[in-house]
N, C-alpha and C positions, 0 to 999 in steps of 0.2 A: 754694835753689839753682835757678837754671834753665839750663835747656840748649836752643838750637836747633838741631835738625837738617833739613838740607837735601840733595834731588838735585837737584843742580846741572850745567849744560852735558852733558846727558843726557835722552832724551824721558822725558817726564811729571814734567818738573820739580815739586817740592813741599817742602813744609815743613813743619815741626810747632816745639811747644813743650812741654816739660815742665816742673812745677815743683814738687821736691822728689821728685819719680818719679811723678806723676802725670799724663797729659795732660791740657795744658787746651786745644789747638787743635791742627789739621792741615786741610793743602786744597793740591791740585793747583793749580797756576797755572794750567793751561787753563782754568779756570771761570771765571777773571778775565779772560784774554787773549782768550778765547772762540774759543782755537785749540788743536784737539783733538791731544793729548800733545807741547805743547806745549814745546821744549827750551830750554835758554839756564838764564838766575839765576832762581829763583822770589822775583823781586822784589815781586809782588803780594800771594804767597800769606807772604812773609817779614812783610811790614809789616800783614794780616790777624792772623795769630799774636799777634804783639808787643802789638797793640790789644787782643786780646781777652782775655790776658793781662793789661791797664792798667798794661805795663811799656815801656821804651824801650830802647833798644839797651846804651846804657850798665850796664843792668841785668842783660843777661845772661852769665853763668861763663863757660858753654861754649859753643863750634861746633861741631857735628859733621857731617863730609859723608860719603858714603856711598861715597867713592873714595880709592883712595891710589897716587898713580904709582909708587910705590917698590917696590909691592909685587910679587913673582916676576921682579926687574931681570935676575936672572941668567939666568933662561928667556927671557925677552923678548928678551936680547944674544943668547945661543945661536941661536936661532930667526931671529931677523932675520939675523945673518952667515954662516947653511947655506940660509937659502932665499931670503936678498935679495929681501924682497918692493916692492913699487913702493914710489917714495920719496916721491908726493905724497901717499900715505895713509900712511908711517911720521910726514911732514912734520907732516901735519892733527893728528894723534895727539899728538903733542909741544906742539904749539899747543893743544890740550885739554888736555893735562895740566898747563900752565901758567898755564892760567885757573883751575882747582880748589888749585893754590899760591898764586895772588893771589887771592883769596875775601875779605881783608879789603877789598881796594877796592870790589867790587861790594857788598858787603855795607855800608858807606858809603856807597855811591849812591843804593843802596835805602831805606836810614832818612835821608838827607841830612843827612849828618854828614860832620866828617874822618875819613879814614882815621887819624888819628894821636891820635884818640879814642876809639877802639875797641880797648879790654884784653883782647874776648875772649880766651879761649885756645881754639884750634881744634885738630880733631882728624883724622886722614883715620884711616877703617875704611876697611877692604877692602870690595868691593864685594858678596860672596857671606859675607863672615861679616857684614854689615849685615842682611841677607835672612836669615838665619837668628837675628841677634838680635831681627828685626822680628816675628817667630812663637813663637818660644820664650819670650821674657821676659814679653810677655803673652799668652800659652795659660791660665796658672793653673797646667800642669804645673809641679810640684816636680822630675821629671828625665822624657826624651823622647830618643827619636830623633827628631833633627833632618836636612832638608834642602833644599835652594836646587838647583833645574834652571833653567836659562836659556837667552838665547842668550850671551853673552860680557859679562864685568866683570873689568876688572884683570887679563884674560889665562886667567880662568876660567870654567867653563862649567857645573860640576857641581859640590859640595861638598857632603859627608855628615856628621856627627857625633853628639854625644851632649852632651846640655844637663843640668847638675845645677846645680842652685842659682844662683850668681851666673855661673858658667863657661859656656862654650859648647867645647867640644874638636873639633878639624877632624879627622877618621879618612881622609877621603880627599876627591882632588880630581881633577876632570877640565880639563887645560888646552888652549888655544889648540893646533889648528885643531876638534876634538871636539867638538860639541854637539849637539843632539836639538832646542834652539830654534832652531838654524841649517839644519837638517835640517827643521822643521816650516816656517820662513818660506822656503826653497827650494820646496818643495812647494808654496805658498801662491801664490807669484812665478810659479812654470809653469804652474797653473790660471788664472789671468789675476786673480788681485788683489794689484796691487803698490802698495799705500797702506801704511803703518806702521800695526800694528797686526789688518791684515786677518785673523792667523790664526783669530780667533773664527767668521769667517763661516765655514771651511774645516769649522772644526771641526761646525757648523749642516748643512753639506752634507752629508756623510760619512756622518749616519743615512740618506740617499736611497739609496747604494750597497753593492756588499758587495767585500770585502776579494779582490777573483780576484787583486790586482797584489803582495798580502804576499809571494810568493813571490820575485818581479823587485825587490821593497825591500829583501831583506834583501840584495843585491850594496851595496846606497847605506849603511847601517848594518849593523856586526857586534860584535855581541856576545860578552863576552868574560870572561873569569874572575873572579871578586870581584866583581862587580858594575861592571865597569869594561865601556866600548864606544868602537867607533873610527867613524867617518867614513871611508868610500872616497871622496879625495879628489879622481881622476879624476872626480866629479859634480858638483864645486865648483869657485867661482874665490877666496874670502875668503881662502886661506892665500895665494896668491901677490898677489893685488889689492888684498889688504884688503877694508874694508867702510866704503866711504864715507856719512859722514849729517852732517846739518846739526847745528850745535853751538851755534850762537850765538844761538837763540833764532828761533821762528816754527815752523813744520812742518816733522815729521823726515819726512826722505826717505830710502831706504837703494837704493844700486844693485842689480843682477842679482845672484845670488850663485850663482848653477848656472850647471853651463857646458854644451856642447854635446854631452857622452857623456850629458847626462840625456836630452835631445832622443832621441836615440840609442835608449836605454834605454826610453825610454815613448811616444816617436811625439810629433808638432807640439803646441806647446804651445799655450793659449788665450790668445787676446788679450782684453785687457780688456771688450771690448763685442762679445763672440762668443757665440754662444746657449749655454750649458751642456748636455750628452747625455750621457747613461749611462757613457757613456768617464768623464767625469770626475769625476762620482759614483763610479764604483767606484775611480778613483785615491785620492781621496777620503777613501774609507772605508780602503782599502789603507793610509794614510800616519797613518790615525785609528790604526788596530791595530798598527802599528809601533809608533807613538810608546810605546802602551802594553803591548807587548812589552818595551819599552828600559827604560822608566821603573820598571816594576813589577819589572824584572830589579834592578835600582838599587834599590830599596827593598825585596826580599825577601833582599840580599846586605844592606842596611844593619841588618835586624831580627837576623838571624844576627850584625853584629856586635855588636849592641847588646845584644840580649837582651830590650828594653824594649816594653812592650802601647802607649804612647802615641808620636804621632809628629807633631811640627810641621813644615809643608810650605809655601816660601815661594819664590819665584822668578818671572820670567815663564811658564810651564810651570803652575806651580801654581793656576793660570787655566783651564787643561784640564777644565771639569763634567764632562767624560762619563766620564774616567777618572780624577776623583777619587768619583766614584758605584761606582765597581766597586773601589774601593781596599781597605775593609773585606775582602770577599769575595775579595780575589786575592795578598792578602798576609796577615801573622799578626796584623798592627797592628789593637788592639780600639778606640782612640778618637785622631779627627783634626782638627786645630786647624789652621783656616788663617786667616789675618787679612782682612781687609775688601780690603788696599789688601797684596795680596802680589807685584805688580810691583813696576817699579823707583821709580816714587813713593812704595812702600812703604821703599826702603830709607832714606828720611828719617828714618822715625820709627826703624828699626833703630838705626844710628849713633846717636840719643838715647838710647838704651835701651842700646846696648851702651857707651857712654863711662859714662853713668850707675851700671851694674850692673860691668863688668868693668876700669873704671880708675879709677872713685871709689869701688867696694868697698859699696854702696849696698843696703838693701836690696829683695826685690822686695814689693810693696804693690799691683800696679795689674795688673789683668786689663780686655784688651779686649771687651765682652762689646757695646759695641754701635759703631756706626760713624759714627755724626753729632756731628762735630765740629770744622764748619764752620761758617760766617756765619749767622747767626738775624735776622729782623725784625721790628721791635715792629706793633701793629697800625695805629698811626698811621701809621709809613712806608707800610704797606699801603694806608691810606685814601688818603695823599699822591697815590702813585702811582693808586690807578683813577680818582678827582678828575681827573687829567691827563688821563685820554681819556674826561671827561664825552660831550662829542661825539660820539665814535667808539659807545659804549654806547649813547647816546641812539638814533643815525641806524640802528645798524643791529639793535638792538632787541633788546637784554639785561637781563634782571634781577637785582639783588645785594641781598641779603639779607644779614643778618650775625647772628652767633647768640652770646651768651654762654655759653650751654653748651657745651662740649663731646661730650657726649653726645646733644644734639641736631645740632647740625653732624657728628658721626658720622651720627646717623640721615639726614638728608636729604640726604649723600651719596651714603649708599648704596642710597637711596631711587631718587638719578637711576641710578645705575651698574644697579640692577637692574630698570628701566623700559628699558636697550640703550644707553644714554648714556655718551659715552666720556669721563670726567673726569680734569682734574687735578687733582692732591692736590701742594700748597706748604703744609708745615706745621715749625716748628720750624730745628732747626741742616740746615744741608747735611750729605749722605752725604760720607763718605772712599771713595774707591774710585772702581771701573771700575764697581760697580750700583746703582740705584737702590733703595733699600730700604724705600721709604717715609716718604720725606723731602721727595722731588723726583720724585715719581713721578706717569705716568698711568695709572689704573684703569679694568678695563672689566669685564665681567661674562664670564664663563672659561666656562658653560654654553651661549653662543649660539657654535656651528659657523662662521658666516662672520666671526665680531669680529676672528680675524687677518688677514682679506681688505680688510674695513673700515677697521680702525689702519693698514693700510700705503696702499691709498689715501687714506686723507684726511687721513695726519698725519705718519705717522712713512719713507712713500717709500723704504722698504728692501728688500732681496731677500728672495721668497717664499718661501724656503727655511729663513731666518731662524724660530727659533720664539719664542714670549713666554712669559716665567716665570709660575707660580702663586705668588702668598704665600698660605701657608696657619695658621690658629693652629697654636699651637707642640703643643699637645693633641691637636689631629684629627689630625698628621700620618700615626701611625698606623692609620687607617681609608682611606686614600687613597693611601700611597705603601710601597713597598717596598724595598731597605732603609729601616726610619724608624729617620733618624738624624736631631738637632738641624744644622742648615744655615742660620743666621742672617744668613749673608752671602752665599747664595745663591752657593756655592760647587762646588755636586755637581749631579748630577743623579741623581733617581728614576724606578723604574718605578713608571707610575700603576697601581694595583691592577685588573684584569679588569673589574670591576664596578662600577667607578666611572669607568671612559671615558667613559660618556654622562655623565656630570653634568658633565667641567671640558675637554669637547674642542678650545676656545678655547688653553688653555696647553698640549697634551699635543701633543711631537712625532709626526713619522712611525712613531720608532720606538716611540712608548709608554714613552717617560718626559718627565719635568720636570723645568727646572731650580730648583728648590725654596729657597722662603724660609721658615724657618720661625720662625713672629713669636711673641714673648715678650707676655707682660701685664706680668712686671717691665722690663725691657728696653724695650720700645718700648708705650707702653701707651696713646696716642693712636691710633697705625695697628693695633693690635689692637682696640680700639674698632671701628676703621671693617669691620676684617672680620669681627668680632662681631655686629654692626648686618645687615651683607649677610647671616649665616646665620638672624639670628631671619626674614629677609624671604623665604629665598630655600632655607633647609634647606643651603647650602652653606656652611661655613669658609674658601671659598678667593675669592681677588680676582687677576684675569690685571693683572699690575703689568709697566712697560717705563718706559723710562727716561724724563725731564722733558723733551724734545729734540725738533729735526727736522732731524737731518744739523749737527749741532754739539753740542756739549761740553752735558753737564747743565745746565738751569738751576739758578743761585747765586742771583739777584737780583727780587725783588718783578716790576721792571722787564723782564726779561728773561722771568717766566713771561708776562704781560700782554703783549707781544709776541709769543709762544708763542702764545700761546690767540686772538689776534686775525689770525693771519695760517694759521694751520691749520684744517681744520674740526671741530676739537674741539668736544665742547658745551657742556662750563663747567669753571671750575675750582673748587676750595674753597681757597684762601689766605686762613692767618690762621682769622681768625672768620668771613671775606665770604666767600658761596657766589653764583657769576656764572652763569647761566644764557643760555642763546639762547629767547628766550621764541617761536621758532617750534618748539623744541623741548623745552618744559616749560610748565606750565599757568601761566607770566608774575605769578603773582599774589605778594603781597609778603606778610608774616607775619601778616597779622590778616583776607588774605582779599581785599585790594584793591592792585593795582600803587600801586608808587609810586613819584612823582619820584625822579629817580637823586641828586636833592642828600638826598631826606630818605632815602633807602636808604645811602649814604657816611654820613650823620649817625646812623641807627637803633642805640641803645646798649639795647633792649629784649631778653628771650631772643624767639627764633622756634620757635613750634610745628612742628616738625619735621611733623608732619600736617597742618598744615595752610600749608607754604608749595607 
């Protein structure tokens, strides 16, 4: 049996594949369109899946999308004929919701087929019970509190429950105009970053300031009995304006969504290219501790309903590290499962998992235990592609080296990384998700003080505020962070232990924590290699890991890392078996002790003495 499920005409369109309840693929379209949460049909990331599967479209059962227009029809009429909200944003909305009914067409353009050969059977889930089947079904929990915080799906914002076996049960819901992600990207919008997606950085700033404006927030959000909260909608403009974004595919855009009582409320907002001061640092922080007022109020009402120590957390929201780092500690819940890809790219895989388990009755067999389950390239493609820029290697004077072992290409990467050298690491499937996890990652050495001054001039050009994760083995975590809990998918954030600041001050925010990976030997046992390698060298377990990128989407492609590494001043990468060097900044020499021509280094099928290249 297979099923594909897709977010479609929604940003960070995606897709996946199951078969028999198994996945065998998932990936963002952005990493193919090379356009970051990237909306419209994941036609890319559709016809990847199918491939990698060795199936064709005819082959598969099910559709499942992650949307359903139907669903809360009668709230939505209510709502719209007592507040008549603007009619080119009810208009756009109808025009979305028509494109996710016609899905067999798109879905035929994309495998270049007819439509009228495609028997799929499609299914529309809702969009917040997708989000909760995308955490629940593969946590490994037998039963959980479950829950989805957002900004808005299918007219919902919030959804609580309880997962036992194949079930998923809704116990409560938060609807349209109510939300905490609508409340988080207002806030976002008034500090001056109005790109989609920005809330991370806000979240990055927030440890700079302290909470003096919690008191002036809670007029904007009020909390409220059960675990339920309202929006004072004098702050907003979504209920009456809507929330216009681009749907058809390209970069989502979304309008202003506060309105001028916030101005009001908290004094001129910042413009995009405005210096940042204290003011908006402690806004900042003020709108950090709200959220997690709100959020933790919602999920200490959800424990009370449930009764249950386990609790699976999926939604845009559920992206929040700082206050899923304090979650253990501020609610009853003893163990927390968040998936890799818990926005709304995640609800691709939900929808598969929820059609799978709750309308084919199906059992459950598959825990997500790791996240790369994206495109893989052989090492030939690898040769193909650095062969191509013979030239460019040549003129400006790199060395490539290639190792049959792995254990030696462990060693002599971590050879450069612990010599100050900023590498990349191209190994294996691509990551799922919003993090790099050591798949598509660049590594640096987390004990040298200025390596985050370093990475953002010379590669990665992001705001200083911004901090870099640690991936740590999954063993040491406890010597090093506080709470040590497993964070696989670098999902939380730790306090770095007193004692151990000086050793990894490269990855440790202002405020003295980390957003924490913590690497398996069974699970990921290549990049545990590589930080294995850095501790016999270096007495650390820990590698400062950021994402494969420079101001675009992760790199997917041989092609795209080799572009990455040539046009940044990174100093080498390790893709594959080939380890590439800037021979102004590594000692140039090839594995037996002597440089060598770039055609007999692309052709070296011998192992390399990791000591001696």
């Amino acid at each position: 049996m297979l099923i594909l499920g897709v977010n479609a005409y929604h940003a960070d369109a995606a897709a996946c594949l199951i078969r028999d309840g198994q996945l065998v693929a998932a990936a963002e379209e952005e990493r193919f369109t090379r356009v970051k949460h990237w909306t419209g049909f994941p036609t890319e990331a559709v016809r990847y899946c199918l491939r990698e599967g060795g199936v064709t479209i005819h082959a598969v059962h099910h559709l499942a999308v992650n949307r359903d227009p139907q669903a809360h029809l009668a709230q939505k009429a209510l709502y719209t004929f007592l507040k008549r909200p603007n009619w080119q944003t009810v208009r756009d909305r109808l025009c979305n919701a028509g494109k996710i009914h016609n899905l067999k067409e798109a879905l035929a353009e994309a495998t270049a087929v007819r439509p009228e050969e495609i028997h799929t059977t499609i299914h529309h889930v809702e969009h917040h019970q997708a989000h909760l089947a995308s955490t629940f079904f593969v946590s490994g929990f037998e039963e959980a509190a479950v829950a989805s915080i957002d900004g808005f799906g299918d007219f919902v914002s919030t959804m609580v429950g309880r997962g036992k076996g194949l079930r998923v049960k809704v116990m409560q819901s938060v609807l349209f105009p109510h939300s905490l992600g609508l409340f988080y990207l207002a806030l976002t919008q008034y500090l001056g970053f109005p790109s989609y997606g920005d809330e991370y950085k806000v979240m990055g700033l927030a440890a700079y300031g302290q909470p003096e404006y919690l008191a002036t927030l809670r007029r904007v959000v009020r909390l409220k009995s059960r675990g339920r909260f309202e929006l004072n909608l004098d702050y907003f403009h979504h209920h009456s304006d809507g929330v216009a974004m681009t749907w058809d595919g390209g970069v989502p855009s979304i309008c202003q969504v506060y309105s001028d009582e916030l101005v009001k409320l908290l004094g001129p907002a910042r413009q995009k290219d405005e210096p940042l001061t204290n003011r908006h640092q402690h806004i900042a922080a003020s709108m950090q501790a709200l959220y997690e007022e709100a959020s933790f109020h919602i999920l200490n009402d959800l424990y009370d309903r449930a009764r249950l120590k386990n609790l699976c957390l999926a939604g845009g929201c559920a992206l929040n590290s700082v206050a899923n780092g304090q979650l253990i500690e501020r609610t009853p819940f003893e163990r927390l499962y968040i998936p890799p890809v818990a926005g709304d790219a995640g609800g691709a895989l939900g929808a598969a998992f929820a059609v799978w388990h709750q309308v084919l009755g199906s059992p459950r067999t598959f825990v997500m235990q790791r996240a790369d389950w994206g495109p893989s390239f052989t090492a030939r493609e690898i040769q193909i592609e650095l062969a191509r820029h013979r030239e460019v290697f040549t003129t400006e004077g790199w060395t490539i080296d290639r190792y049959e072992s792995e254990t030696e290409l462990c060693q002599r990467t971590a050879k450069e990384v612990a010599a100050g050298r900023v590498m990349g690491w191209f190994q294996g499937r691509m990551e799922l998700g919003a993090r790099a996890l050591g798949q598509r990652s660049i590594v640096a050495d987390p004990r040298r003080s200025n390596m985050k001054e370093l990475l953002n001039a010379r590669i990665k050009r992001r705001e200083s505020f911004r901090p870099f994760a640690p991936s740590i083995l999954e063993e040491a975590v406890g010597a090093y962070f506080e709470p040590a809990q497993p964070s696989p998918f670098m999902t939380m954030t730790a306090r770095v232990k007193q004692e151990k600041l000086v050793a990894i001050p490269a990855c440790t925010h202002v405020d003295g924590t980390g957003r924490v990976q913590t690497v398996s030997r069974e699970t990921q046992p290549l990049y545990w290699r590589l930080i294995k390698a850095f501790e016999d060298l270096t007495g650390v377990p820990v590698l400062l890991n950021t994402s494969f990128n420079e101001q675009e989407p992760i790199v997917c492609t041989p092609q795209q890392a080799v572009a990455c590494l040539l046009r940044t001043q990174m100093d080498g990468l390790a893709i594959g078996p080939y380890v590439i060097t800037r021979i102004g900044n590594a000692d140039g020499a090839g594995p037996d002790g002597a440089t060598h021509s770039l055609d007999e280094q692309l052709t070296l099928h011998r192992s390399c003495g990791a000591s001696r290249a």
